[in-house]
N, C-alpha and C positions, 0 to 999 in steps of 0.2 A: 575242530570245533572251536578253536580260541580265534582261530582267525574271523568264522561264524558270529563269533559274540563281537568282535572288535566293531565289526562293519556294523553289527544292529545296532551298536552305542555311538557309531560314529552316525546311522543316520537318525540317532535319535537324539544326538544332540542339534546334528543339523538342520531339522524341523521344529525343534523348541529352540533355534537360534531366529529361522524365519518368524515364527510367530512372534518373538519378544520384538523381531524388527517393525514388521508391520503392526504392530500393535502402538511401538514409538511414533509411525510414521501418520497415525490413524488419530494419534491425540493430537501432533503438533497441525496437523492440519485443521483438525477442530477448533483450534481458537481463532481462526479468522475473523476479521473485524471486518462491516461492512459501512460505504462509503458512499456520500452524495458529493456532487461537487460543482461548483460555480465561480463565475468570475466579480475579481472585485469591483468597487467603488473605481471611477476612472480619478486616478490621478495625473495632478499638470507636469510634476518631475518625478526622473526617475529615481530621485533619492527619496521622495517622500513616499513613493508606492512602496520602496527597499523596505522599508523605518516600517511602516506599518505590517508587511509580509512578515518580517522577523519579531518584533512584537506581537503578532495571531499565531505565527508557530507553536506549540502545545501537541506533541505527538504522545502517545497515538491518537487523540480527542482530534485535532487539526491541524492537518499537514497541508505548509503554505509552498510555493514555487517561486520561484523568480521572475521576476517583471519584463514583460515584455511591449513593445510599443505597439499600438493599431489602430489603423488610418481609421477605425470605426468601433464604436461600441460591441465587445463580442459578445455582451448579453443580451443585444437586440437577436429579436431572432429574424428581422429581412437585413441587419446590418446597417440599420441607422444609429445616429445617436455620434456623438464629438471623440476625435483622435486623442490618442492617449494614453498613459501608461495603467496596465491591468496587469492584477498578477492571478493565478489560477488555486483556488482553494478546496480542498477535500475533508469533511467533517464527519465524524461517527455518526451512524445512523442506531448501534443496537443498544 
């Protein structure tokens, strides 16, 4: 009979350890933050795109990238518009 009891405390802890787990796992996923996100202003050099990126940094409100060059506007949507330095931007939406 002791050995009866051991195994019913061991699966009862085992089950109020799941649930304390999933229940951790069930909050941290709840605070997700949700995101829109766009391309910047074209700038002429890549230090001034730099300088501006890290200046709009402000996380978690808005997370900036690193600058990258492109032979075209990447906010045109057929790909027109002047070569340039753009960096990619992510902003709270809730």
């Amino acid at each position: 009979m002791t050995a009866s009891r051991r195994r019913t405390t061991a699966l009862a802890v085992s089950v109020a350890g799941l649930f304390a787990l999933t229940g951790g796992i069930a909050d941290a996923t709840a605070s997700y933050l949700t995101y829109r996100g766009e391309y910047s202003v074209q700038f002429s050099t890549e230090a001034s795109c730099a300088a501006s990126s890290a200046a709009r940094n402000d996380p978690p409100d808005v997370l900036t990238y690193t600058c990258s060059y492109y032979a075209s506007d990447p906010r045109s949507p057929n790909g027109n518009g002047g070569a340039g330095w753009y960096y990619y931007y992510r902003y709270e939406i809730d």
